[in-house]
C-alpha positions as CSV (number, residue, x, y, z in Angstrom):
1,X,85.3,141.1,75.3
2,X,85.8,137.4,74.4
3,X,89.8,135.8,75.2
4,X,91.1,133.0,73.1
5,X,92.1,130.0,75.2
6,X,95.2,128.5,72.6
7,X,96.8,125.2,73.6
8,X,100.2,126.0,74.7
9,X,103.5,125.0,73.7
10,X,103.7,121.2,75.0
11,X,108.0,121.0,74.1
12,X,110.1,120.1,71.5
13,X,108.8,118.2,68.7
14,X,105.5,117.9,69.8
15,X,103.0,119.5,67.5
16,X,99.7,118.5,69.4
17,X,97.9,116.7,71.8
18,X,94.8,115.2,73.2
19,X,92.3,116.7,74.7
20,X,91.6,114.4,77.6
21,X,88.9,116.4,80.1
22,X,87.8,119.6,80.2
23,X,87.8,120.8,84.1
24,X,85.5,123.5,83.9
25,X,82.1,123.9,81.8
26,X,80.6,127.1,80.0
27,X,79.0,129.6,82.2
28,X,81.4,128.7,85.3
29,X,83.7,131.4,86.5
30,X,87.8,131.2,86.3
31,X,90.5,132.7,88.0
32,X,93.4,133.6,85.8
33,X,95.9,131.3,85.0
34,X,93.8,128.7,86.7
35,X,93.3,125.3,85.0
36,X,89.9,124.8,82.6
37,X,91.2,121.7,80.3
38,X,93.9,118.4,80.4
39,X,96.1,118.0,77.6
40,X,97.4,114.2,76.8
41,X,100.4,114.7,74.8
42,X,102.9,111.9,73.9
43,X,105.0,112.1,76.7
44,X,102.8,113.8,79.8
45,X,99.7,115.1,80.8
46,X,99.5,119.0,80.5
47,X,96.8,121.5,82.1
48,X,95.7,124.3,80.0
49,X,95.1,127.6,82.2
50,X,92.9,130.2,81.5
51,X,94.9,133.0,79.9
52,X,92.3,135.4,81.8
53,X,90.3,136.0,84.7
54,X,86.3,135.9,84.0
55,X,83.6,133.5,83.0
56,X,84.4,130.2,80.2
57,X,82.0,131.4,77.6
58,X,82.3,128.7,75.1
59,X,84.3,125.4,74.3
60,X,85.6,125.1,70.6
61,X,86.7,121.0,71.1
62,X,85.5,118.1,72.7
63,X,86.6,115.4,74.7
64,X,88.7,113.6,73.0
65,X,89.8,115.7,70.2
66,X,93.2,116.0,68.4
67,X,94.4,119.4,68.7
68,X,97.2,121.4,67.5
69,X,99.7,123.5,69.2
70,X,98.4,127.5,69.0
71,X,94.7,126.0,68.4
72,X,91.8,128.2,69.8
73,X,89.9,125.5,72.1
74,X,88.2,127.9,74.4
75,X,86.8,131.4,75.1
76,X,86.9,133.1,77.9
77,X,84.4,136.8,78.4
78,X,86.1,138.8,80.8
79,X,83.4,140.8,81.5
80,X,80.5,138.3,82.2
81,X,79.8,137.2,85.3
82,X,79.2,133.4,86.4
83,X,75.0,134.2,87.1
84,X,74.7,136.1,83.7
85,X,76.4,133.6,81.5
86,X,74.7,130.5,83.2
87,X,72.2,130.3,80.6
88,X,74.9,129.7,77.9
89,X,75.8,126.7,79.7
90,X,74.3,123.2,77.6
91,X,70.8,122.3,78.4
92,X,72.2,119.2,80.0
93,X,74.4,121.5,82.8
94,X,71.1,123.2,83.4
95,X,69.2,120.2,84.1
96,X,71.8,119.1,86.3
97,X,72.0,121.7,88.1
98,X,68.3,122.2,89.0
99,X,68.6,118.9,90.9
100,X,70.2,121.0,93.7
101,X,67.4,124.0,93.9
102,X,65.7,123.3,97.7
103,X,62.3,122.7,96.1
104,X,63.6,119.8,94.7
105,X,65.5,118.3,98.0
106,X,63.8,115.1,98.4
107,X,64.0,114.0,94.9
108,X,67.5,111.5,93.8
109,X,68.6,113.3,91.0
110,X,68.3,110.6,87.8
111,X,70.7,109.9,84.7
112,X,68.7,111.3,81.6
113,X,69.8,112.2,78.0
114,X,72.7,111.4,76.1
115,X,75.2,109.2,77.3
116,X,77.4,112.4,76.4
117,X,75.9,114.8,78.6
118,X,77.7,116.1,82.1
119,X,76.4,114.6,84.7
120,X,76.2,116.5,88.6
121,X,78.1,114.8,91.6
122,X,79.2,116.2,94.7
123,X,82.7,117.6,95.7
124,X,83.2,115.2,98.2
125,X,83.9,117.9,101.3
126,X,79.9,118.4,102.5
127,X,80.4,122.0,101.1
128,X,77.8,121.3,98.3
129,X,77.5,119.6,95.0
130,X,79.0,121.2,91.8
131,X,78.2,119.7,88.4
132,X,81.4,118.4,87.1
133,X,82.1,116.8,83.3
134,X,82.3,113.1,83.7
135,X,85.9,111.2,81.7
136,X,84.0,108.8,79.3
137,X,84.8,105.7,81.0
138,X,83.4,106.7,84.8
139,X,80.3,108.0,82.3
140,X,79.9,104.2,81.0
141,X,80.1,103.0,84.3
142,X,77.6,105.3,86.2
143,X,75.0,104.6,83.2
144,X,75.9,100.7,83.2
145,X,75.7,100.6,87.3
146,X,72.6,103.0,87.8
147,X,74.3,105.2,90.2
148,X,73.8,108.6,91.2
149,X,77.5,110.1,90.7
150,X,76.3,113.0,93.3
151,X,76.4,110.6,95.9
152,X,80.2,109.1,95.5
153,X,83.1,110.8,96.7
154,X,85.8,111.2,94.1
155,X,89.2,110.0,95.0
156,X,90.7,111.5,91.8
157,X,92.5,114.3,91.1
158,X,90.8,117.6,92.7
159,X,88.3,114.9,94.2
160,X,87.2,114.2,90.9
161,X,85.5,110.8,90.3
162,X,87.1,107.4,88.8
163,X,85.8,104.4,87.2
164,X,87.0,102.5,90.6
165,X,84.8,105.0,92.9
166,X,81.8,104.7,90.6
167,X,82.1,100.4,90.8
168,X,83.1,100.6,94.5
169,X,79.4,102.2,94.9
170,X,77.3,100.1,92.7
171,X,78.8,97.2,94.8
172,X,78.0,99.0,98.2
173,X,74.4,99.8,96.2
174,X,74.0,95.9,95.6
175,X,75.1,95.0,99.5
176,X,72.4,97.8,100.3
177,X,75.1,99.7,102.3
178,X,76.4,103.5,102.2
179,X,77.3,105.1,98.6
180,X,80.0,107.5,99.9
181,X,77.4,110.4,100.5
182,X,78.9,113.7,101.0
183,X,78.4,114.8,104.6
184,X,75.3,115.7,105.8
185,X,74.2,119.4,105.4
186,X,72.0,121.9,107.5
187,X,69.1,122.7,105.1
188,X,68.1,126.2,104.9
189,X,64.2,125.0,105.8
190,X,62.7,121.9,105.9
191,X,62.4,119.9,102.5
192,X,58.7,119.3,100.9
193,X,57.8,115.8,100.6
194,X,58.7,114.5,96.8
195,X,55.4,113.4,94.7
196,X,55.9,109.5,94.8
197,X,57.9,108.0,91.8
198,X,55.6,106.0,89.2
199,X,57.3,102.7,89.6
200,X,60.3,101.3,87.6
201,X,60.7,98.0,85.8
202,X,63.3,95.9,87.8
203,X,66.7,95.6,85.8
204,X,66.9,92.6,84.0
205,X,69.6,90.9,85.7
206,X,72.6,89.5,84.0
207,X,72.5,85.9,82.9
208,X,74.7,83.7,85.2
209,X,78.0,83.0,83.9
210,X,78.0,86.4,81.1
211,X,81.2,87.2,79.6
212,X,81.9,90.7,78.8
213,X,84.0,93.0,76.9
214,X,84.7,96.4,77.3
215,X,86.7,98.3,74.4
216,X,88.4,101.9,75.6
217,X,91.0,103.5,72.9
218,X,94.3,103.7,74.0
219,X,95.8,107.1,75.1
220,X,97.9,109.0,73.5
221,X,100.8,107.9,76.5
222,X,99.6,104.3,75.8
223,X,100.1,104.6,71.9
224,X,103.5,106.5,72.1
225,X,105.1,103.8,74.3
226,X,104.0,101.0,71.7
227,X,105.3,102.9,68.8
228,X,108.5,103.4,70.4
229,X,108.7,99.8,71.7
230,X,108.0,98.8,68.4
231,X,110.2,101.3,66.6
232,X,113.4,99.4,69.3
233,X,113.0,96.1,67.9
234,X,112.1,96.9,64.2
235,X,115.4,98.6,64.5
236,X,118.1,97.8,66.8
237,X,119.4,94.4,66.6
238,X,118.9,93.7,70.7
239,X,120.3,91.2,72.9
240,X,120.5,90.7,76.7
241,X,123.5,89.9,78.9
242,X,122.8,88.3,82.3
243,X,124.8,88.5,85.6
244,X,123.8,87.9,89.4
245,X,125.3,90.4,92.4
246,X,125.6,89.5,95.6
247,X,123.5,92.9,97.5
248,X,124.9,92.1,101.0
249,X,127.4,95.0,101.1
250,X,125.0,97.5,99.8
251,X,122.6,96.2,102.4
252,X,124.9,96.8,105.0
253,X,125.7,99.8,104.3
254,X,122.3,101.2,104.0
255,X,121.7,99.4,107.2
256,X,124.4,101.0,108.9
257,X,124.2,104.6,107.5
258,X,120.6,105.0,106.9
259,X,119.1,106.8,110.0
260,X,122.4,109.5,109.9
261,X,121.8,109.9,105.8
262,X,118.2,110.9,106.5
263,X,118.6,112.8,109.4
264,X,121.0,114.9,107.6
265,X,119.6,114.9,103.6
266,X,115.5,114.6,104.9
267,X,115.8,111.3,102.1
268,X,115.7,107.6,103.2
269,X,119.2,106.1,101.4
270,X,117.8,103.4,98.7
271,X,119.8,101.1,96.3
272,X,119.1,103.4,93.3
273,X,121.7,105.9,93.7
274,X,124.2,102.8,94.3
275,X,123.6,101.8,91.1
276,X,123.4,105.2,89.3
277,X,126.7,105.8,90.7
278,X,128.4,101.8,89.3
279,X,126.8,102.8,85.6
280,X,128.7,105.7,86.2
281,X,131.8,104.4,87.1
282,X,131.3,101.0,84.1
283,X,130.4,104.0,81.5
284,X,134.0,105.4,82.1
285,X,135.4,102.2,81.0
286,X,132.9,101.4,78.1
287,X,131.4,104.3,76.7
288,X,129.9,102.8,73.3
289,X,127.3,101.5,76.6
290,X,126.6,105.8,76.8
291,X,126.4,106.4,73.0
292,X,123.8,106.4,70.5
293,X,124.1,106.2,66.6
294,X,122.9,108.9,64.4
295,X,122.5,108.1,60.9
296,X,126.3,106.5,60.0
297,X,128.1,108.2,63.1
298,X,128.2,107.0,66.6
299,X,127.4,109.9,68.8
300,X,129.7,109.8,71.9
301,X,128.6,111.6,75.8
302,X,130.9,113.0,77.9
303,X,128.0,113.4,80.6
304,X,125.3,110.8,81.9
305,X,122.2,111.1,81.5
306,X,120.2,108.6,83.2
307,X,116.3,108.0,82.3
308,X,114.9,106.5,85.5
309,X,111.6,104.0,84.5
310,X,109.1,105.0,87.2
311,X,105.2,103.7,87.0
312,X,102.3,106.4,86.6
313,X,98.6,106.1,86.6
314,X,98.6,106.5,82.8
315,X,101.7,104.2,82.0
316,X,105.3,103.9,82.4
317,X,107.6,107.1,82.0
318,X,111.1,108.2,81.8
319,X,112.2,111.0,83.8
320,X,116.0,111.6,83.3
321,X,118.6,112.5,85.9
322,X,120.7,115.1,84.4
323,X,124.8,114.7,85.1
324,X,124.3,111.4,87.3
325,X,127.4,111.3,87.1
326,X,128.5,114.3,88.8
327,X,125.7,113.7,91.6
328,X,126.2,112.5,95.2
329,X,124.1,109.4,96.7
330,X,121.5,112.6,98.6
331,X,121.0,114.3,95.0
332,X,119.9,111.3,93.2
333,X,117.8,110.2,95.5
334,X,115.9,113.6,96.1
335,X,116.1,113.4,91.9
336,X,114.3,110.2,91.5
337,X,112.1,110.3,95.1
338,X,110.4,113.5,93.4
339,X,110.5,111.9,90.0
340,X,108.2,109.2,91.7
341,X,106.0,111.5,93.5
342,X,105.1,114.1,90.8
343,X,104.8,110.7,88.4
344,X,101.7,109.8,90.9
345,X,100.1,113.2,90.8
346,X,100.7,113.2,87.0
347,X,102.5,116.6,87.2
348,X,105.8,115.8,85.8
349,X,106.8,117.9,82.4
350,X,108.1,117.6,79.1
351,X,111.5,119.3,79.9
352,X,111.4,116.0,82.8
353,X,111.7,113.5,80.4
354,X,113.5,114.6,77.5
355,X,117.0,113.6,76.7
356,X,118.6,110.5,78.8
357,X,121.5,108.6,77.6
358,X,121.3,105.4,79.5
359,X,118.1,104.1,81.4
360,X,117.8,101.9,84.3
361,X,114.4,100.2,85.0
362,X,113.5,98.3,88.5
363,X,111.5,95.6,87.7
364,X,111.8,94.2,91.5
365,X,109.6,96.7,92.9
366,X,106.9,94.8,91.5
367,X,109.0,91.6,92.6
368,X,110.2,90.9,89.0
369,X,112.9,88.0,89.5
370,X,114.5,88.2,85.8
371,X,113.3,90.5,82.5
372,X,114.8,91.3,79.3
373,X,114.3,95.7,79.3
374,X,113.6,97.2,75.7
375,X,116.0,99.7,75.1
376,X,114.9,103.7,74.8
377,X,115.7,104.8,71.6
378,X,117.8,106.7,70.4
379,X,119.6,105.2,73.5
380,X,122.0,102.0,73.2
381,X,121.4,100.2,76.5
382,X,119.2,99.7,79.3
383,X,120.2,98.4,82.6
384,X,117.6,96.0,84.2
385,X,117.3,95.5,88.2
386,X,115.0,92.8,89.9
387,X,113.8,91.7,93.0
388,X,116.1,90.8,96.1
389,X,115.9,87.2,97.1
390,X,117.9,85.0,99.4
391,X,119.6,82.3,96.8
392,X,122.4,79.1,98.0
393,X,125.8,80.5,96.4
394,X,129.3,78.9,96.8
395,X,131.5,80.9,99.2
396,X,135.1,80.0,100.0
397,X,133.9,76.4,99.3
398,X,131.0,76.5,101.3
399,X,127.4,76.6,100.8
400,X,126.0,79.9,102.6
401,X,122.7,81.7,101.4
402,X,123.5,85.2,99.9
403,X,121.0,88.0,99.3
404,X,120.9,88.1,95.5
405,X,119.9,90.3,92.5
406,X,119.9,88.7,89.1
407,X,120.9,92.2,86.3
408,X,119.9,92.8,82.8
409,X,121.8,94.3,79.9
410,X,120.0,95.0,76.7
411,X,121.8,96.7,74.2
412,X,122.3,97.3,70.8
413,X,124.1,95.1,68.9
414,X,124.9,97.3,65.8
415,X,126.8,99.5,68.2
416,X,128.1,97.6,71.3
417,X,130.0,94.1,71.3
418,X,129.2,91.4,73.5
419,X,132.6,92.2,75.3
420,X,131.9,95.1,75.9
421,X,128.5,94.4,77.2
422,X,129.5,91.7,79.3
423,X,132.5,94.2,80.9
424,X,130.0,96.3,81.4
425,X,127.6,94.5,83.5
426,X,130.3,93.0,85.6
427,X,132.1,96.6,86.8
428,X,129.3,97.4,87.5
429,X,129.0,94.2,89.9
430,X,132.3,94.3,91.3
431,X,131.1,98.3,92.2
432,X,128.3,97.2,93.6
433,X,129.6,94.2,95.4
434,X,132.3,96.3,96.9
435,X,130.9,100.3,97.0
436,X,134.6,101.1,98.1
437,X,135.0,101.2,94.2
438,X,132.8,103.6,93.9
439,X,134.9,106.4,96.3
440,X,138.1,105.1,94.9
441,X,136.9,105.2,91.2
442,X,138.0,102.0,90.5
């Protein structure tokens, strides 16, 4: 009895996805509710399990494909084994996999057929080699570079390989170095000598000096942040107000309270719950800053939702803080250090980043010294931080270098005032100039 493997709800408003990779091939077993596909969706990447425990019999969609939410993209027979539905695997899987049978030991499995077909590589843990589907761009690469994917050790997700592991060995196979072979294995008895290869034309080497061009179509991540990039400046009428804040007494503090706060939260104490907590405090006094409009009415917040710009693999994303403002220093920075962590691993859901009133983006990570942010729509305003950097500032009449931070507001015009704005930016200045304010609300 066949299962039908349906793409799962991926959240509100989103109707379908991309199918990005399938993880497991027909004739391979699965264990229920394991993983067999990657969604791409607007917002997030989304595994699609296997409803059922048994053998992947058939794939509906490829790589690549638009599908819908409730769309059959898979079946799965329950009662088939792995061995009995091998042969319903595509001829290029067989092939493949006939490259590891022991009378065939001494030969380097070779790249035939379409540029479509799987192609085998190793697992990367000297336990054996598993033929695993190729994304389309490592695919390009191994057939551009001549390399035997079996041979490299995928640092990807679930050891699977990347563009940057397949160039990494082409380059080691130029310097006549190692490829990343998995580890040597016992063999079972010893191989028989491989008929000699006829021999191969040399590869015409590039010309000296070749320029080259490589087209790959944006994901479906990649698309949704320029539409709604886009969408902000067709439609809100944006402008930025500047300050500069002096960082020295949130320095301090951190520098004196650090070791105790981690000792007792298991968090290092960074500057982003500081300034979580001044928005807080500024968004008491202005709230138009918290709002957004919908249609003709201005839709007021009596909570704070912060959307927290952290970088992933696949592009920036927005995971939002729920009632900042009713968070201590330890919650918002367990919030946002797990934010950052499942961002990496590409694990983070559509419930994560829905919602968010008010963003804050760090460009000074990446040691941005000044930016004007693009607002989040339907938000009104986006707070902008940048890099730390000693700067002369007068003091009491006197010249004295100051560790400073220049800050970004861009807003929406239609909805906030420039006073406002500017009021704003320097509460939350004076809270984070003198973090007293913040226990005091002040």
């Amino acid at each position: 009895m066949a299962t039908e493997v349906k793409v799962p709800a991926l959240g509100e408003s989103i109707t379908e996805g991309t199918l990005a990779q399938w993880l497991k091939k027909p004739g391979e077993a699965v264990a229920a509710d394991e993983p067999i596909a990657t969604l791409e969706t607007d917002k997030v990447s989304v595994d699609v399990p296997s409803p059922t425990a048994g053998v992947l019999a058939e794939t509906l969609v490829n790589e690549g494909d638009t599908v819908e939410v409730g769309a059959t993209i898979a079946r799965i027979d329950e009662n088939a084994s792995a061995s009995v539905a091998a042969p319903a695997a595509a001829p290029a899987a067989e092939a493949a996999a006939a490259t590891t049978n022991p009378a065939g030991a001494g030969e380097n499995p070779q790249l035939r057929g379409s540029e479509h077909a799987p192609e085998p590589t190793g697992n990367g843990n000297g336990e054996g080699d598993q033929i695993t589907t190729l994304s389309p761009a490592v695919r390009r690469a191994v057939l551009e570079h001549h390399v035997d994917p079996s041979k490299i050790r995928g640092t990807g997700k679930d050891g699977r390989l990347t563009k940057d592991d397949v160039l990494a060995a082409a380059e080691a196979q130029k310097a006549g170095g190692p490829v990343h072979e998995p580890e040597a294995r016992a063999p079972a008895q010893a191989p028989t000598p491989a008929p000699a290869a006829a021999p191969q034309p040399a590869a015409k080497a590039a010309p000296a000096g070749e320029r080259r061009e490589e087209r790959v179509k944006m994901t479906r991540l990649r698309q949704t942040i320029a539409h709604r990039l886009k969408e902000a400046q067709n439609t809100a009428a944006l402008l930025t107000t500047f300050n500069d804040v002096d960082m020295s007494a949130v320095i301090d503090a951190r520098a004196r309270y650090k070791d105790l706060f981690e000792k007792k939260h298991g968090i290092r104490l960074g500057f982003m719950g500081f300034f979580v907590k001044a928005v807080a405090l500024a968004a008491k006094d202005i709230p138009s800053v918290n709002a957004s409009i919908e249609g003709d009415e201005i839709v007021y917040h009596d909570y704070l939702d912060v959307s927290v710009a952290v970088s992933a693999p696949k592009g920036l994303v927005v995971p939002v803080v729920r009632n900042a403002d009713r968070m201590s220093f330890a919650e918002i920075e367990k919030t946002i250090a797990d934010f950052g962590k499942r961002a990496k691993e590409g694990t983070l859901t559509v419930d994560d980043m829905t919602g968010g009133t008010f963003t804050i983006s760090n460009g000074g990570v990446f040691g941005s010294l000044l930016s004007t942010p693009i607002i989040n729509p339907p938000q009104s305003a986006v707070l902008g931080m940048h890099r730390i950097e000693e700067r002369p500032v007068v003091k009491d009449g006197q010249i004295v270098a100051k560790p400073m931070m220049y800050l970004a507001l861009s807003y929406d015009h239609r909805l906030i005032d420039g006073r406002e704005a500017v009021t704003f930016l320097v509460r939350v200045k004076e809270a984070i100039e003198d973090p007293t304010r913040l226990l005091i609300d002040l």
